[in-house]
N, C-alpha and C positions, 0 to 999 in steps of 0.2 A: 503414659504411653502416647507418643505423637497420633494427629490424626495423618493418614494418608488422604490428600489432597486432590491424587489422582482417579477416585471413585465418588458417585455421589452418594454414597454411606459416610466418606468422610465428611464428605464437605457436610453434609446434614448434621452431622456432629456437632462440626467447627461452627456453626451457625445458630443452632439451637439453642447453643446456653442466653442467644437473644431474643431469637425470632421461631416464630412454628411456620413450618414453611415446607414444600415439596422440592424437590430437587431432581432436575431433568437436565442432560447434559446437552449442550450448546456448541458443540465441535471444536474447532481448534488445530489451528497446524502447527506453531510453537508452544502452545500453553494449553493446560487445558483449561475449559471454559462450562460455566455452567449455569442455567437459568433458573432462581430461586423463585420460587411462590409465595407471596408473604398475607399472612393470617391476617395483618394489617397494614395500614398505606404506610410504606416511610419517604420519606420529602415528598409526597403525592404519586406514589408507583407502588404500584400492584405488585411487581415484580423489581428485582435486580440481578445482572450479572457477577456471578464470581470467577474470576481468573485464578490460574496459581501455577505458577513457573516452579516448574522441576528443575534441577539441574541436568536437562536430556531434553528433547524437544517432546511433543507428543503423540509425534507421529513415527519417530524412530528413535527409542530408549538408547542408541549406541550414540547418537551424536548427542555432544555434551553442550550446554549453552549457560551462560552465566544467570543466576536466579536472580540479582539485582535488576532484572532488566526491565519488571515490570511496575520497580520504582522511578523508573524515569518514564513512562507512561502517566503514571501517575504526577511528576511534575509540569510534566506538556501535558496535560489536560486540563489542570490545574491553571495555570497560565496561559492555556489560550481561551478557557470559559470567563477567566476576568478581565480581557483586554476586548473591548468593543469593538477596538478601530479593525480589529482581525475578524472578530466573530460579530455581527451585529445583534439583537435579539432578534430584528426580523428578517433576518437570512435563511437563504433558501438553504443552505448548507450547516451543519454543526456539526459539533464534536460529543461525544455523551460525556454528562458529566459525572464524576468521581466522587464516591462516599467516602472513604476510607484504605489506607493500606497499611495492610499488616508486613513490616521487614522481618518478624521472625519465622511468622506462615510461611512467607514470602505472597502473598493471598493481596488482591486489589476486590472491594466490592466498588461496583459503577450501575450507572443508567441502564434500564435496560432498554432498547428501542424499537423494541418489538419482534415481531417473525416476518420478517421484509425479507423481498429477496437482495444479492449482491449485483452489483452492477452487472459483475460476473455472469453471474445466475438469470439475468432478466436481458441481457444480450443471447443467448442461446436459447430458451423455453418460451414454449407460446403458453400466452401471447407476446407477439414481440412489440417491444415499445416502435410506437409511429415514431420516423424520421425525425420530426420538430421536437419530440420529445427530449430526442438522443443529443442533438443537436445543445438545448436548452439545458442538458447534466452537462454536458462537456464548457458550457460558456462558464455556466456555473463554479465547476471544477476548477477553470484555469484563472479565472476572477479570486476565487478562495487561496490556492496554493501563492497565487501571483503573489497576493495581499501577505500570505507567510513569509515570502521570500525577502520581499523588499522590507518588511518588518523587523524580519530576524536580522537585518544586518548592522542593524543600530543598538538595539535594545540590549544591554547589559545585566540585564537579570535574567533573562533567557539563555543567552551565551554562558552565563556562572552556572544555572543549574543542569545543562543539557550537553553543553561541547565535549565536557569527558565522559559522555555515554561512551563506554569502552565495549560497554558487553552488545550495543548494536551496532559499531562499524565492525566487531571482529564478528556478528552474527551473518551480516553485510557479505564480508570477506570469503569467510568459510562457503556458506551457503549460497554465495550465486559466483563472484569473480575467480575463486579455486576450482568451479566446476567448468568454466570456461574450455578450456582445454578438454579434459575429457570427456564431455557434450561432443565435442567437436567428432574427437576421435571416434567415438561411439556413431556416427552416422558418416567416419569414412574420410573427416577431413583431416590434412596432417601439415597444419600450417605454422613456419617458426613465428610467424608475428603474432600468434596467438597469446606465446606464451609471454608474449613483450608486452603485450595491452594489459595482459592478466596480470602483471606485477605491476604495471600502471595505477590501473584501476583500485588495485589493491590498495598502493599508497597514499592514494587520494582519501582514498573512503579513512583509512587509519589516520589522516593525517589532515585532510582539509576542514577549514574554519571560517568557509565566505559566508557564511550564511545559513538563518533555520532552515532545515529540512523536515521532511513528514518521515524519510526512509524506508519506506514500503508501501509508496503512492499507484496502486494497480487498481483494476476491478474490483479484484475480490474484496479489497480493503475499503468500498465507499459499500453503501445501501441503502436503499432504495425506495424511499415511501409512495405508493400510488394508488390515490384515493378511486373507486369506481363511482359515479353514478349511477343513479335507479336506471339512468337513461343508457348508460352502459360509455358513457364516455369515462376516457380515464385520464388523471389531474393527477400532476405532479406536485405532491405535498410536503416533502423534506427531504431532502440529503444526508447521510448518514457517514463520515470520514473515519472509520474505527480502526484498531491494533496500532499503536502510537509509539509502543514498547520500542523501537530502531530510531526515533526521535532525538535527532542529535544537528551538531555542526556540520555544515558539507556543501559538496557542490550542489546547485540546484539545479545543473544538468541530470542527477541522477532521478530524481522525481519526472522533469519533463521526459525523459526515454524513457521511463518505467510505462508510466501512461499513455505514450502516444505507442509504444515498440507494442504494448497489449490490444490497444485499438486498431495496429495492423493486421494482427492476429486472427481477430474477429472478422476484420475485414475478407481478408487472404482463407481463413478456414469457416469461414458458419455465414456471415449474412455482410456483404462488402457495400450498399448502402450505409447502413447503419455504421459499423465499424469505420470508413472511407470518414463519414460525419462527425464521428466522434475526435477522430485524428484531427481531420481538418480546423477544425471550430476550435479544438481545445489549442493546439497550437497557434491561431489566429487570434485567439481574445488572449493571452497568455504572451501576445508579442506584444501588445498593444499597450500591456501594463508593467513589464518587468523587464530585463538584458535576459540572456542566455546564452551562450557559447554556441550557437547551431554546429560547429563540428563535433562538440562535446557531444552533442545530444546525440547526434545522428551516429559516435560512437558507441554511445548507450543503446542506441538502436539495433546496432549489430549484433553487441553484445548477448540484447534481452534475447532475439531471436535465438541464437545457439545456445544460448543456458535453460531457456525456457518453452520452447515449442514441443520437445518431446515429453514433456512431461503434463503442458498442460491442451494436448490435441489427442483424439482417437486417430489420427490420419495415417496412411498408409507410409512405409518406411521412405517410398520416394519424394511423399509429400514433402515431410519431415527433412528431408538433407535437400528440399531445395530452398525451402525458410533458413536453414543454416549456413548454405552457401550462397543468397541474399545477404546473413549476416557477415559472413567473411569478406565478401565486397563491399557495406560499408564499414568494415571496421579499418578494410585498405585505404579506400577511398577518405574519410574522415582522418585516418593517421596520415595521408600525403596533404592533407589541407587544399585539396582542389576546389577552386572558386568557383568555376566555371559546375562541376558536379555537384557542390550543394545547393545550387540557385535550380538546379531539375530533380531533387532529391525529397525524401519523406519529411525532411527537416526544414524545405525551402521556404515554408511561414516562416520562419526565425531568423532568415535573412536578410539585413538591413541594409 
């Protein structure tokens, strides 16, 4: 009889016939995710995470998602933990590394890196990280990706095992550029060039090959290590870059908008020092090392805002449709290609 994956009775199952171990679940928006306790050290960890891709996301059983998809996490993890000149050993940034994965479970075991909060999570809750701090993730951040980008454009064993991730540009697709339009509508706007960008974008993501991408480069996906002092200061000790699973070929506009459209967010809805710093910085050390299409991005920017502000604000309904009608303006602005509007825009770092 199969074990069921999506409970941790199963997974304690699936695991056991190895390890004795506790099993407490770990959250999860596409997969579910689960934090093992182990009776004994394996590669020196206490613990390890288990993944396991359903075919359905695990936040809502009706939307279907290809189960393969957390074998190509597992190759971009793989391949970025043995390339130095991306990863160093002593960077501030890393990826967790990967034990094993099962394609018949569909089950990945990895690193576990602890109960940190997400970039996400430690931009909104006190305490909130000092300025410098925020400042110092986001150089971090754009230094790390930079180093992806201009990496992935050459390397041919990275392009052979990731470019046909099929199951993350169509996860891509579904899940943020198809909702484009009825984001929109849902807060009142009824634009036809909406629907022109959305089959754009679409194409790209199904179809572009310029280069690695991370495909799901926001807050919630980095974490957060910060050490306290006795003395009560707090020290940034590691960076945590997780769910890899959308790891494919593409623009690499799409990562810089993901990150900088989330940093406006922060900015615009909870604490606009901080978020203004994160923006700024990440796109300024991020121009300094790689190309980027700044109209591209600043379309991405439009985009994130109406696909993603209601879903990820408590804000009141006018807040909301004025972050969306921000994004209708650059998605106008960025599709006419005005010189003169990206050089005063959110995007204007990236302008050369």
């Amino acid at each position: 009889m199969p074990m069921d994956l999506t409970t941790g009775d199963g997974v304690r199952m699936y695991l056991t016939a190895y390890l004795a171990l506790d099993v407490r679940s770990g959250g999860g928006y596409c997969n579910f995710s689960w934090r093992a306790k182990l009776e004994s050290l394996y590669e020196g960890q206490v613990s390890i995470v288990v993944k396991y891709a359903a075919p359905f996301t695990s936040w809502d059983r009706n939307i279907e998602l290809g189960v393969e998809r957390l074998a190509f996490e597992y190759k971009a993890l793989k391949i970025l933990n043995s390339e130095p000149s991306v990863i160093a050993k002593n960077s501030l940034v890393a990826v967790p590394a990967v034990y094993h994965y099962d394609p018949t479970a569909n089950a990945l075991i990895m690193q576990d890196v602890g109960s940190i909060p997400t970039l996400h999570a430690l931009l909104r809750d006190k305490p909130l990280p000092p300025v410098p701090m925020a400042e110092k993730i986001s150089n971090e951040l754009a230094a790390f990706i930079a180093g992806i980008h201009n990496w992935g454009r050459n390397n041919q064993e990275a392009r052979a095992s990731l470019s046909h991730n099929l199951v993350g540009r169509t996860a891509i697709r579904k899940l943020c550029y198809e909702t484009l339009v009825p984001k929109a509508e849902k807060s009142g706007v009824d634009d036809p060039l909406l629907q022109q960008v959305a089959a754009a974008l679409s194409e790209e993501v199904m179809n572009s090959e310029e280069t690695l991408v991370m495909g799901d480069f926001w807050t919630a996906n980095v974490m957060i290590d910060v050490q306290v002092t006795g003395a009560g200061v707090r020290n940034l000790r590691k960076i945590w870059v997780i769910d890899w699973e959308g790891c494919r070929y593409g623009s690499p506009a799409a990562d810089i908008a993901s990150f900088a459209g989330d940093s406006y967010l922060v900015a615009r809805l909870h604490h606009h020092d901080l978020g203004e710093t994160l923006r700024h910085s990440f796109l300024e050390t991020y121009a300094g090392l790689a190309k980027v299409d700044p109209f591209r991005v600043a379309l991405g920017l439009g985009a994130h805002w109406i696909m993603w502000t209601d879903d990820l604000s408590e804000q009141e309904e006018g807040e909301i449709r004025e972050c969306v009608d921000k994004g209708v303006e650059y998605i106008h602005r960025a599709w006419e290609q005005s010189a003169k509007w990206i050089s005063l825009s959110l995007a204007k770092e990236l302008v050369t």
